[in-house]
N, C-alpha and C positions, 0 to 999 in steps of 0.2 A: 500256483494254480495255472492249468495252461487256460490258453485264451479260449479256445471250445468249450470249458466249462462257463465260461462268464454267460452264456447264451441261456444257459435256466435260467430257468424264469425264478429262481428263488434266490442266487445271484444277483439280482438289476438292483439297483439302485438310483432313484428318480431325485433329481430331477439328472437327465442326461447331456453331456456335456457334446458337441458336434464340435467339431475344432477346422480352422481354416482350412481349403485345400491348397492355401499358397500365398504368397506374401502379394501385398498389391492393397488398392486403395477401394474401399467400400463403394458395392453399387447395389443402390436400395432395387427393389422388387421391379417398381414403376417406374424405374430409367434405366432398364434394362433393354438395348437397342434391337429386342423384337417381342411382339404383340403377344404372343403364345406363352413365354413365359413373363414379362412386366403385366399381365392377367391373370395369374396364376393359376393357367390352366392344365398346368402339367403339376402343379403342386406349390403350394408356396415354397419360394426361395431368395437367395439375395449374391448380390455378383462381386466379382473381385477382378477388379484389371489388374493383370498380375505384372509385377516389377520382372519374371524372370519366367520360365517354362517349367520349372518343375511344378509337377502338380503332384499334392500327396493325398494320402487317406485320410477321409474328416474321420476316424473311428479306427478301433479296433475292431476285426469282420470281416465278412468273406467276399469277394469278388462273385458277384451273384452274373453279373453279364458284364461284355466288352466289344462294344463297336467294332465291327471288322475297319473303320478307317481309324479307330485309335481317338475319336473326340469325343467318346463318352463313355463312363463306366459306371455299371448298378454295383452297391453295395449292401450288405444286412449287416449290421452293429448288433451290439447290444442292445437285447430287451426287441426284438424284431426292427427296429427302425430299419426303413428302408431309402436311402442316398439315392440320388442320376446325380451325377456331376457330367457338365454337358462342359467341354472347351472351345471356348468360341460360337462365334453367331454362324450358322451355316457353314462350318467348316466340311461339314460329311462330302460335300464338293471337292476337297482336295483327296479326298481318299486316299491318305493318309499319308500323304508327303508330308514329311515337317512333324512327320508326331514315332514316338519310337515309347512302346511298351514296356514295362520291367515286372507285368505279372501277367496270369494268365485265368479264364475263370476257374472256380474251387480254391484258389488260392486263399489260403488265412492271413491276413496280411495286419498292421499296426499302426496303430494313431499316429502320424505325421510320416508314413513309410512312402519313398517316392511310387507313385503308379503307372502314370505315363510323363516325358516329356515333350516339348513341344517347342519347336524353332518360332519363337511369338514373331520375328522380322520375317519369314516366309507366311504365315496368317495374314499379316500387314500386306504384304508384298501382293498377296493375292485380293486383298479388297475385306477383308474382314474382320469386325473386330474383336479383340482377343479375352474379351471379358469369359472369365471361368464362373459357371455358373450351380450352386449347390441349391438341390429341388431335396425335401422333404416330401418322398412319392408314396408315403404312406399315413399323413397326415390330420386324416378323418381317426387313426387309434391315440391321439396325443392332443391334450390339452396345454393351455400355456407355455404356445411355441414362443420363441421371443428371441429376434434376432440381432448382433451385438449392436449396440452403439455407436462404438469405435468408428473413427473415419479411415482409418486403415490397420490391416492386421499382418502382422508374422503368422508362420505355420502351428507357433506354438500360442496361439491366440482362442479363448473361444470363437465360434462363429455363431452357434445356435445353441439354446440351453430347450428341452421339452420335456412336457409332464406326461405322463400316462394317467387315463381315462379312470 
């Protein structure tokens, strides 16, 4: 099956799995070290201080947008969900030192596929912290979001499991 078909809607299969963008140590919603998103006003989400720079795809799905500085990319999965995976707290200030690409948008890309890396000791170096953050930006079409327990995860880890309406 290729993966463009998995997007019918008669294809999904609930409950859907969101999977880590990167190995590192769980950071709940509300100790997320900025306001905007530890409120969840950009969507509920949950953080990850990641052990290393690669950040990969929580889904299999399309690269929907990509920050021209490289610290955040939209994604659509399966069954419409829609990802921001934001890297770091205010990095869009480094304009994009320290971050290097490996897709571009329209790109189809795969559950645990690298998407951007990032020199986490240049984030540091600059004053900011490197928590990766995965927002659920379409969250009013999905009930019984629930995000993992685990106090740290591998890429091949759930992060979020969500029910459709």
């Amino acid at each position: 099956m290729e993966l463009l078909d998995l997007f019918k809607k008669e294809a999904v299969e609930y409950p859907l799995s969101i999977g880590a963008t990167g190995t590192g140590k769980i950071i709940a919603m509300e100790d997320i070290p900025d306001a905007v998103f530890a409120q969840g006003m950009v969507g509920p989400c949950i953080g990850i201080e990641p052990t290393n720079g690669t950040i990969v795809s929580p889904c299999d799905g399309k690269i929907l947008q990509l920050s021209d500085t490289l610290h955040a990319f939209g994604i659509e999965g399966i069954g419409g969900v829609q990802i921001l995976v934001h890297i770091g707290i205010d990095t869009v200030s480094m304009n994009g030192d320290g971050f290097t690409s490996n897709v571009k948008v329209g790109d189809v890309v795969k559950k645990g596929q690298p998407i951007v890396n990032v020199d986490l000791d240049k984030v540091k170096a600059a004053g900011h912290p490197t928590v990766v953050i995965t927002i659920l930006s379409n969250a009013n079409n999905y009930t019984d979001i629930e995000f993992t327990k685990l106090v740290s995860v591998e890429i091949s880890d759930e992060l979020v499991s969500i029910n459709k309406n």
